[in-house]
LUMFIKE-618369 format. One record per atom (N, C-alpha, C, O): atom name; residue number from 1; x, y, z. Coordinates in Angstrom, 3 decimals, always signed. Example, Ala and Ser with C-alpha at 12.3 -4.5 7.8 and 13.67 -1.06 7.14 Angstrom:
// residues 2
+-------+-----+----------+----------+----------+
: atome : num :       px :       py :       pz :
+-------+-----+----------+----------+----------+
:     N :   1 :  +13.190 :   -5.690 :   +7.800 :
:    CA :   1 :  +12.300 :   -4.500 :   +7.800 :
:     C :   1 :  +13.200 :   -3.300 :   +7.800 :
:     O :   1 :  +14.236 :   -3.319 :   +8.465 :
:     N :   2 :  +12.850 :   -2.250 :   +7.080 :
:    CA :   2 :  +13.670 :   -1.060 :   +7.140 :
:     C :   2 :  +12.900 :   +0.030 :   +7.870 :
:     O :   2 :  +13.409 :   +1.138 :   +8.039 :
+-------+-----+----------+----------+----------+
// end
This chain:
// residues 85
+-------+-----+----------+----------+----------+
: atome : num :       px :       py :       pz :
+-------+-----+----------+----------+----------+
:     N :   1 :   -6.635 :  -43.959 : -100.797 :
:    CA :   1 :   -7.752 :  -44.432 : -101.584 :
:     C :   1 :   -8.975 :  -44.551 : -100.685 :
:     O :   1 :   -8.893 :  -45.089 :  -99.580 :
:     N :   2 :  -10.318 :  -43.954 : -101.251 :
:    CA :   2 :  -10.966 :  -44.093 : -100.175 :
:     C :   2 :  -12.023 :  -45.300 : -100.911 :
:     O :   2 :  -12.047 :  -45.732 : -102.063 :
:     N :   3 :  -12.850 :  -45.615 :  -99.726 :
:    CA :   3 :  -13.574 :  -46.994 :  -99.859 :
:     C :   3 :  -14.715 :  -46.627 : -100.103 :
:     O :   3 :  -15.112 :  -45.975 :  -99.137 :
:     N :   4 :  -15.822 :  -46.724 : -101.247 :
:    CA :   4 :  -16.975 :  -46.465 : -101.630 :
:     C :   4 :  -18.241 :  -47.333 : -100.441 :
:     O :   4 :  -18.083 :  -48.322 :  -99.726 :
:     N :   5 :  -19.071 :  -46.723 : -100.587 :
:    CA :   5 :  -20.385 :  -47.161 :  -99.466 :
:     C :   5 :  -20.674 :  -48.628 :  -99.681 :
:     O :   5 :  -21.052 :  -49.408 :  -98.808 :
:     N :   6 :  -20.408 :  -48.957 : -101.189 :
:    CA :   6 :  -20.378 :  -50.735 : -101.077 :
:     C :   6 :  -19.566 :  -51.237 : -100.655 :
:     O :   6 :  -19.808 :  -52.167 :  -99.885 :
:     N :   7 :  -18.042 :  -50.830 : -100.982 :
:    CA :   7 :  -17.139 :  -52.064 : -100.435 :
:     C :   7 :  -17.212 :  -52.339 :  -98.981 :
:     O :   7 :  -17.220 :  -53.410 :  -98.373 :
:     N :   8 :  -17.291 :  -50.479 :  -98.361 :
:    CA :   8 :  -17.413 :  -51.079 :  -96.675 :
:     C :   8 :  -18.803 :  -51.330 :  -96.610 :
:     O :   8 :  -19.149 :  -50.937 :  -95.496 :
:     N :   9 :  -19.818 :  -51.796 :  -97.241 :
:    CA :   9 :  -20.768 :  -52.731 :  -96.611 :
:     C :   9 :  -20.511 :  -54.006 :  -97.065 :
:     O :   9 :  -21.093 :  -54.882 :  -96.425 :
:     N :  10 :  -19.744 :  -54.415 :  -98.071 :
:    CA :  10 :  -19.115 :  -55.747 :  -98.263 :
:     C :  10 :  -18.174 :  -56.823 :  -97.234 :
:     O :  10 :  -18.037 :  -58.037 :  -97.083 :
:     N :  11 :  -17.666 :  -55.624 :  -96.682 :
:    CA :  11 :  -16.185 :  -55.795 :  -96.001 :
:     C :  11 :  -16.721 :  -56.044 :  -94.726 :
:     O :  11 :  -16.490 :  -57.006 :  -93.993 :
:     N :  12 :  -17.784 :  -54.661 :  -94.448 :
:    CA :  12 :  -18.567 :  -55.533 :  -92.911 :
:     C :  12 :  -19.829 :  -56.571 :  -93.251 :
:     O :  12 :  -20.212 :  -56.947 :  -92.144 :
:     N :  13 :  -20.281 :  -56.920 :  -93.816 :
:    CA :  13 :  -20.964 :  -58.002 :  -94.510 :
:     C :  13 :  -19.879 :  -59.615 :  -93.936 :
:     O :  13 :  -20.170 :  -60.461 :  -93.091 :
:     N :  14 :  -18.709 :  -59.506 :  -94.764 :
:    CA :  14 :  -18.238 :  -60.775 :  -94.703 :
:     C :  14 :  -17.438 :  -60.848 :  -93.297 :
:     O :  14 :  -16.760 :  -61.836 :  -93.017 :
:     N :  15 :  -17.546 :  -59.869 :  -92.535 :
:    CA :  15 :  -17.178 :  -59.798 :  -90.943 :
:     C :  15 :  -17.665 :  -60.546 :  -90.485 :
:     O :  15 :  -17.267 :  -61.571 :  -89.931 :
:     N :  16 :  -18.798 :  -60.060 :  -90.680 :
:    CA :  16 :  -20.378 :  -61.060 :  -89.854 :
:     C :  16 :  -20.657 :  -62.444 :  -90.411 :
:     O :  16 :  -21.207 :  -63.286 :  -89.702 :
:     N :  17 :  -20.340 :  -62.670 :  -91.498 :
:    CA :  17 :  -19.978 :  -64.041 :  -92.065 :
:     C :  17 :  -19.099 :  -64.721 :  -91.351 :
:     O :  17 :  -19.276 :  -65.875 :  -90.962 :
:     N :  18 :  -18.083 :  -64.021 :  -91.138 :
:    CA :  18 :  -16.795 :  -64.897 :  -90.514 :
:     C :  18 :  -17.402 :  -65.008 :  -88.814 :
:     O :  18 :  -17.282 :  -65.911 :  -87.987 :
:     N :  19 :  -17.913 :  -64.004 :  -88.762 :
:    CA :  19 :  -18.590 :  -64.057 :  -86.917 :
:     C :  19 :  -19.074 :  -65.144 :  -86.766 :
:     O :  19 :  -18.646 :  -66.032 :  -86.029 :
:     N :  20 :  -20.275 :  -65.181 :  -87.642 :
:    CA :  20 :  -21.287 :  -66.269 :  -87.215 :
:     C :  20 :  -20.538 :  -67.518 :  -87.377 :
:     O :  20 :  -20.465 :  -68.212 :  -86.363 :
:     N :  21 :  -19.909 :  -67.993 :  -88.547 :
:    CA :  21 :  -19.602 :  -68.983 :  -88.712 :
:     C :  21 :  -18.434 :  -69.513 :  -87.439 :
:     O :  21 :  -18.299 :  -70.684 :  -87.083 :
:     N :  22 :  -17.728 :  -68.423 :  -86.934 :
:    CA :  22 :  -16.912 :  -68.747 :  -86.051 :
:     C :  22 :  -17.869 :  -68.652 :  -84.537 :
:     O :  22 :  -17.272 :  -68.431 :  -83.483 :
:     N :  23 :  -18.809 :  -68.768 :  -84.547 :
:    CA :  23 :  -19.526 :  -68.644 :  -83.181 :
:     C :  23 :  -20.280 :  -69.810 :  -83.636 :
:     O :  23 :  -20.916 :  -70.348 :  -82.730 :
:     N :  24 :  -20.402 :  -70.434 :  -84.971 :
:    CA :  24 :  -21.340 :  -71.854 :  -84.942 :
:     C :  24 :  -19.665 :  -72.911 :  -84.366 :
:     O :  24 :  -19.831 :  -73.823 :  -83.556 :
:     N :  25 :  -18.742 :  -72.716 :  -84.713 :
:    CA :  25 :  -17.801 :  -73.665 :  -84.699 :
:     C :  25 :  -16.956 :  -73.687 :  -83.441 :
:     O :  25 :  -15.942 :  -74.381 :  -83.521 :
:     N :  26 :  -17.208 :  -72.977 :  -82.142 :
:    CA :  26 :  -17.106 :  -72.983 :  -81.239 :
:     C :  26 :  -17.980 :  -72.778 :  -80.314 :
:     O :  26 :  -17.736 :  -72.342 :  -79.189 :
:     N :  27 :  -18.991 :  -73.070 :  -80.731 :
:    CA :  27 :  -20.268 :  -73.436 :  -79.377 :
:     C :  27 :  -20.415 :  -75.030 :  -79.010 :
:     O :  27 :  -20.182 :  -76.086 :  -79.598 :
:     N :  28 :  -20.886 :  -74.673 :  -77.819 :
:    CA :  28 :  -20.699 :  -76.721 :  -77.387 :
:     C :  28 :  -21.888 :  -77.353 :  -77.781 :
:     O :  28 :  -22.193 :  -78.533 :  -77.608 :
:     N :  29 :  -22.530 :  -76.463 :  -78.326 :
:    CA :  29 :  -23.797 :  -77.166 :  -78.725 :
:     C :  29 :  -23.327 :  -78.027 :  -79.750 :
:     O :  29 :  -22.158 :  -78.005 :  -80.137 :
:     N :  30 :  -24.491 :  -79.041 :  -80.355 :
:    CA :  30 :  -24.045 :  -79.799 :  -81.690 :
:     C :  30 :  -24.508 :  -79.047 :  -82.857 :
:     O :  30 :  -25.618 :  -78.514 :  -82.835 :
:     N :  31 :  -23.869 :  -78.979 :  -83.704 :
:    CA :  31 :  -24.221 :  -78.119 :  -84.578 :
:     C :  31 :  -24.731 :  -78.930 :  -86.038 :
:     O :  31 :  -23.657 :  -79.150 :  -86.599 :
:     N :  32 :  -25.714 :  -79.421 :  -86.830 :
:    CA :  32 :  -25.856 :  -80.469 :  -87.894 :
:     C :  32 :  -26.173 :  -79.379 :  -89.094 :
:     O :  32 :  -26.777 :  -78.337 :  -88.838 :
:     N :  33 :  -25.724 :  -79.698 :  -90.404 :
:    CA :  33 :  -26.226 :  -79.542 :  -91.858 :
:     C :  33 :  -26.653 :  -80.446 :  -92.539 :
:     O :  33 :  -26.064 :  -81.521 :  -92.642 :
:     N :  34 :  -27.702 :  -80.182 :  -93.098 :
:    CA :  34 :  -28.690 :  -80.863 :  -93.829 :
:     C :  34 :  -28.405 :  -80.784 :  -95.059 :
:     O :  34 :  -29.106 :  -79.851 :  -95.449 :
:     N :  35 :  -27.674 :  -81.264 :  -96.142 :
:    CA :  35 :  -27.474 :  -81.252 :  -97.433 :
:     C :  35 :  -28.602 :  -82.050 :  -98.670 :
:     O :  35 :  -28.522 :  -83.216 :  -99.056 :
:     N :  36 :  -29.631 :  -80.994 :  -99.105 :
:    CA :  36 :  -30.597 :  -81.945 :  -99.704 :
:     C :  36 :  -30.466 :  -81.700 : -101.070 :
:     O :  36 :  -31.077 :  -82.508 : -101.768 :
:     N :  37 :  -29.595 :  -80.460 : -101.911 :
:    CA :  37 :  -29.487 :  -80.564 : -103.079 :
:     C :  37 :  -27.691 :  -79.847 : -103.288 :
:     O :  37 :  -26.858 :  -79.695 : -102.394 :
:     N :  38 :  -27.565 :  -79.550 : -104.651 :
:    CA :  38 :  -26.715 :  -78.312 : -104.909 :
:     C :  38 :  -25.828 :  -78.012 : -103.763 :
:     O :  38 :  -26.604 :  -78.032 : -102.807 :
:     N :  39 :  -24.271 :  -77.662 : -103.171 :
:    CA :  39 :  -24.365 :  -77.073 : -101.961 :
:     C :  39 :  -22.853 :  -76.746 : -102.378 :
:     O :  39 :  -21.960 :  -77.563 : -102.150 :
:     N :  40 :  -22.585 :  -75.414 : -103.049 :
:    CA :  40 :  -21.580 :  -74.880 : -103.636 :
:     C :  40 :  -21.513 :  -73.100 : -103.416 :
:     O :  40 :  -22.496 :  -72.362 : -103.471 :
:     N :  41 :  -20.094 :  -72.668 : -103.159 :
:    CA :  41 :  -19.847 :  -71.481 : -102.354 :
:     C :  41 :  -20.014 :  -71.281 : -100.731 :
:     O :  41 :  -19.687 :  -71.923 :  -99.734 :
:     N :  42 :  -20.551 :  -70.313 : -100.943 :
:    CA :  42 :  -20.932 :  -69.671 :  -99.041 :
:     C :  42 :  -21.879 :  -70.791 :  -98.731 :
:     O :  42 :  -21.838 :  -71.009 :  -97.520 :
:     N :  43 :  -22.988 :  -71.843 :  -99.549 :
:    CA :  43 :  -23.831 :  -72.363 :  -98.827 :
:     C :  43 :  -22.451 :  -73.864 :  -98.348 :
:     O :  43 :  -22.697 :  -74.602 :  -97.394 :
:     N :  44 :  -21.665 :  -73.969 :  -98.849 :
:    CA :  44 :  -20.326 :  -74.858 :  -98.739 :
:     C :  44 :  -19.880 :  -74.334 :  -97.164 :
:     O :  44 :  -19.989 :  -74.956 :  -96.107 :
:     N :  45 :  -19.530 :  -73.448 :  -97.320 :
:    CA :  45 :  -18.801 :  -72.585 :  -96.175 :
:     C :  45 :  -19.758 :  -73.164 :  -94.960 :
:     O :  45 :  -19.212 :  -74.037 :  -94.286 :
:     N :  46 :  -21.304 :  -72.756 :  -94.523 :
:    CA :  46 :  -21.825 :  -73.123 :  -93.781 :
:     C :  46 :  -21.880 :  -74.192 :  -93.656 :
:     O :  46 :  -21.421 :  -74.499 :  -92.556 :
:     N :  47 :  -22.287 :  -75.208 :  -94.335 :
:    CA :  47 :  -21.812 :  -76.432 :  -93.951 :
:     C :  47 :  -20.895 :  -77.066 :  -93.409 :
:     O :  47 :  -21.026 :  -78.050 :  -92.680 :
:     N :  48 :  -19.947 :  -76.560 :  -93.720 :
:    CA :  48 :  -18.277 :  -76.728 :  -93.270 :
:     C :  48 :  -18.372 :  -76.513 :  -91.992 :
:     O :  48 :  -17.951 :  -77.416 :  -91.268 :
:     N :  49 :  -18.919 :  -75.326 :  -91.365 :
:    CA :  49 :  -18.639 :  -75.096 :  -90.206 :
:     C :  49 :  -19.716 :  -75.569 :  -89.456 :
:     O :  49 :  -19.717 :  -75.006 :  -88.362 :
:     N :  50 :  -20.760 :  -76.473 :  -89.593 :
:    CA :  50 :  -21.115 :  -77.787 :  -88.847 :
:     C :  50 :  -20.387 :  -78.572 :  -88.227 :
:     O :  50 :  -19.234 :  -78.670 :  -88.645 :
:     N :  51 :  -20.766 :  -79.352 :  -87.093 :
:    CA :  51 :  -20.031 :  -80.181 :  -86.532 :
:     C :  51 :  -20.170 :  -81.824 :  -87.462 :
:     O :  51 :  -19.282 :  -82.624 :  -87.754 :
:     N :  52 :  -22.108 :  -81.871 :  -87.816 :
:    CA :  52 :  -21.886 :  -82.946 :  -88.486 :
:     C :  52 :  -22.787 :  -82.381 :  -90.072 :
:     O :  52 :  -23.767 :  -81.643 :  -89.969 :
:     N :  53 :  -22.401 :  -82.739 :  -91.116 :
:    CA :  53 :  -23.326 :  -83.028 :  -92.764 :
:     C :  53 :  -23.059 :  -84.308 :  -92.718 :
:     O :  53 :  -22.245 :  -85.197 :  -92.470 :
:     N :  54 :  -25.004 :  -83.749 :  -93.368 :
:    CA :  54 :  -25.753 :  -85.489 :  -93.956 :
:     C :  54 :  -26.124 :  -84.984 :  -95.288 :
:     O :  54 :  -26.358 :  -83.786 :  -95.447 :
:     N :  55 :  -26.162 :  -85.460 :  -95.828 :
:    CA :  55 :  -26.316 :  -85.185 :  -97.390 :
:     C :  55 :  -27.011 :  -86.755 :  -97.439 :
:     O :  55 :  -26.807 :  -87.798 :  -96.819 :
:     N :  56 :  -28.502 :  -86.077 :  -99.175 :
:    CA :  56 :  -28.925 :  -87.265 :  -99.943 :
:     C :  56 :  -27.999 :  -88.001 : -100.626 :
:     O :  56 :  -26.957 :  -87.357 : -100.746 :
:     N :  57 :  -27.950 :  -89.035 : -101.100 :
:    CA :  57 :  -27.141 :  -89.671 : -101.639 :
:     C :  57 :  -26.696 :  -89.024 : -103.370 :
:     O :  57 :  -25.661 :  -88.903 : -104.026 :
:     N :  58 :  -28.230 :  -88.721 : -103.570 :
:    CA :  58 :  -27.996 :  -87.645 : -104.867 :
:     C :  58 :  -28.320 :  -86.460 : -104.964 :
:     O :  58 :  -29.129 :  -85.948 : -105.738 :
:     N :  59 :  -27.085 :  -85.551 : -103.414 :
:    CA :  59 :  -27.409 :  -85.183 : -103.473 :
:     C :  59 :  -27.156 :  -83.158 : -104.400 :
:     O :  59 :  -27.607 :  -82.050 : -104.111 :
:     N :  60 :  -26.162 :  -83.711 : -105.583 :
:    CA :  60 :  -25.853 :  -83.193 : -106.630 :
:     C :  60 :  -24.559 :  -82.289 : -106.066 :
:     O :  60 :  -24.156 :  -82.503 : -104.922 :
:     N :  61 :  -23.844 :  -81.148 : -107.010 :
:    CA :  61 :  -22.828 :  -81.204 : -106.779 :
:     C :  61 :  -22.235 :  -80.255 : -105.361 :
:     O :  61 :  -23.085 :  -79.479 : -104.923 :
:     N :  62 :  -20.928 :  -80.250 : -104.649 :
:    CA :  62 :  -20.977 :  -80.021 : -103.718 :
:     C :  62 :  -18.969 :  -79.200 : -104.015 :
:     O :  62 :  -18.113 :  -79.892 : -104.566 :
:     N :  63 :  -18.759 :  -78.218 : -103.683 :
:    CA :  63 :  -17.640 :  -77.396 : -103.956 :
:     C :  63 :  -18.095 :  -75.957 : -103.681 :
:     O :  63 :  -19.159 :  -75.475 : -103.290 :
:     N :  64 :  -16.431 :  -75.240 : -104.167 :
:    CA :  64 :  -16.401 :  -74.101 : -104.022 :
:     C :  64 :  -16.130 :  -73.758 : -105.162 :
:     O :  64 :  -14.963 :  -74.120 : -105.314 :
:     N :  65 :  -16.598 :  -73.109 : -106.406 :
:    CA :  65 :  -16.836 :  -72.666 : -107.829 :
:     C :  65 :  -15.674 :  -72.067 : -108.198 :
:     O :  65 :  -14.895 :  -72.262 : -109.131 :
:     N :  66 :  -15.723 :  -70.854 : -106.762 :
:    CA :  66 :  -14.830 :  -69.484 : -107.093 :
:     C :  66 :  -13.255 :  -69.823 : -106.987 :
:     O :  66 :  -12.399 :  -68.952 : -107.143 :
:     N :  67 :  -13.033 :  -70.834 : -106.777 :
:    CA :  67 :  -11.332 :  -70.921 : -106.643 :
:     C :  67 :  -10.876 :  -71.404 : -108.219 :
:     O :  67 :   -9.667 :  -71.390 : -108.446 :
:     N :  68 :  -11.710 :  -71.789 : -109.211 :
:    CA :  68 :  -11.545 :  -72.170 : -109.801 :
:     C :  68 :  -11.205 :  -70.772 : -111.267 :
:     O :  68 :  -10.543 :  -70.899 : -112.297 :
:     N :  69 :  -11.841 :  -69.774 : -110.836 :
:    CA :  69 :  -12.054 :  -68.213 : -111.122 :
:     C :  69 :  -11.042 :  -67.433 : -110.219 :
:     O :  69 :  -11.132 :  -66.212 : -110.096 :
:     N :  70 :   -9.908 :  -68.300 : -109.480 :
:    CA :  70 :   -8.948 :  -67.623 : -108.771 :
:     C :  70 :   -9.608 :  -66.937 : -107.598 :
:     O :  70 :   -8.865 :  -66.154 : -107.005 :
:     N :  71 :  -10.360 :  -67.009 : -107.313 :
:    CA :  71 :  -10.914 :  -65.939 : -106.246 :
:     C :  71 :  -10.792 :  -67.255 : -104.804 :
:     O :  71 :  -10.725 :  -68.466 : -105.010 :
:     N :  72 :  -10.789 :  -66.681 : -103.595 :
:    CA :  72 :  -10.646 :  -67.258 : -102.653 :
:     C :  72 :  -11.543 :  -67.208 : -101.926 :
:     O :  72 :  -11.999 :  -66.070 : -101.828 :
:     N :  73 :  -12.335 :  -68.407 : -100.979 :
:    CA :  73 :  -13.838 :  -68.466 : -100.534 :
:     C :  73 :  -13.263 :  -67.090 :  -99.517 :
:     O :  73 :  -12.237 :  -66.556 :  -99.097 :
:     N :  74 :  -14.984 :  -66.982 :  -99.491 :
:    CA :  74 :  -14.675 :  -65.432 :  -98.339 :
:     C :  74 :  -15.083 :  -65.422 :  -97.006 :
:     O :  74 :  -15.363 :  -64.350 :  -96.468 :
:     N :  75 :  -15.166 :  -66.683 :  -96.290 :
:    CA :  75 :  -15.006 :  -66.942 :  -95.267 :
:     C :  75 :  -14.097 :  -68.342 :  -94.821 :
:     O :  75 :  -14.266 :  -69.189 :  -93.944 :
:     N :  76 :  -13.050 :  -68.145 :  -95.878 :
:    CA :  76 :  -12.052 :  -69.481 :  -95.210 :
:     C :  76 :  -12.572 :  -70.444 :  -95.766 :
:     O :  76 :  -12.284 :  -71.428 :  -95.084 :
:     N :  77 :  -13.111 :  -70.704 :  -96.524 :
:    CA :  77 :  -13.404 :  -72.490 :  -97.021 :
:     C :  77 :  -12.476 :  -72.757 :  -97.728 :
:     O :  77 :  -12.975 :  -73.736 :  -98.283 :
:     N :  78 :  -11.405 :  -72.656 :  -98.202 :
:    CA :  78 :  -10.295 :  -73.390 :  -98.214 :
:     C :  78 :   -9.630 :  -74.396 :  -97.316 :
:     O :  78 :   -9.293 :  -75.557 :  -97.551 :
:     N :  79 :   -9.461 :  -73.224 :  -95.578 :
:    CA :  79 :   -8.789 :  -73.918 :  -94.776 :
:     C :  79 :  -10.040 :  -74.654 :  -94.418 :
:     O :  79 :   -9.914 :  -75.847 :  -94.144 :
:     N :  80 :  -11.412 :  -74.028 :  -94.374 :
:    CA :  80 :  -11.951 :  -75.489 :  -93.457 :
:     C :  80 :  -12.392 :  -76.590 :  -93.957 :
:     O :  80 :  -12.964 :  -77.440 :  -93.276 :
:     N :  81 :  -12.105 :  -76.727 :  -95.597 :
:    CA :  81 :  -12.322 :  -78.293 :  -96.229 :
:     C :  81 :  -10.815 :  -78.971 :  -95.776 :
:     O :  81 :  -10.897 :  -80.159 :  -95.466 :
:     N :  82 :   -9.669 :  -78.462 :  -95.713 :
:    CA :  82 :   -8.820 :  -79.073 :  -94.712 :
:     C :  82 :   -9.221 :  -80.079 :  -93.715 :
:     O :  82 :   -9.048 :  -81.298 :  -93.717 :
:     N :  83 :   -9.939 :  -79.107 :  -92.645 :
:    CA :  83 :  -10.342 :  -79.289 :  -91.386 :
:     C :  83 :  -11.299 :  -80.714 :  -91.643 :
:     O :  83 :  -11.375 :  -81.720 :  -90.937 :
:     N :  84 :  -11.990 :  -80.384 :  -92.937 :
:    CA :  84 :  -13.050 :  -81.085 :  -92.582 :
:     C :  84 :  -12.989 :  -82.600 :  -93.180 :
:     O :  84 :  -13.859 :  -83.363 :  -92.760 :
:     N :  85 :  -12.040 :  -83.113 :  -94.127 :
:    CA :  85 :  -11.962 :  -83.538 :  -95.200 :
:     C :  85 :  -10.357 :  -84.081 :  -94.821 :
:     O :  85 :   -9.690 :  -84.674 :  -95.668 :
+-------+-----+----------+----------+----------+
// end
């Protein structure tokens, strides 16, 4: 089966997703997220892989949508609300 010009730019797309996020979560720097509204899916994911979130108090809802649609976050936010939570 061959792979159309989107999927492999999808497929290396969420590479680099998983890169970055795994190069924010092992640098010694401190790493902070700022949660000021909404913060559901991939903007979830980044957060996650902060060292610290501050969120407003209202500051509305906060999840991953797609598991709920069976689909699985696409950079690991499953395991890292584990981690984090």
């Amino acid at each position: 089966m061959l792979l159309s010009r989107s999927d492999v730019l999808s497929i290396t797309s969420a590479c680099t997703q998983t890169k970055t996020l795994l190069r924010w979560d092992t640098t010694p720097k401190l790493v902070i997220a700022a949660i000021n509204d909404h913060c559901v899916g991939g903007g979830l994911e980044i957060a996650m892989a902060a060292d610290l979130r501050i969120a407003r108090k209202d500051a509305g809802k906060i999840g991953l949508p797609e598991v709920n649609l069976g689909v699985l976050p696409g950079t690991g936010g499953t395991q890292a609300a584990v981690r984090v939570w």
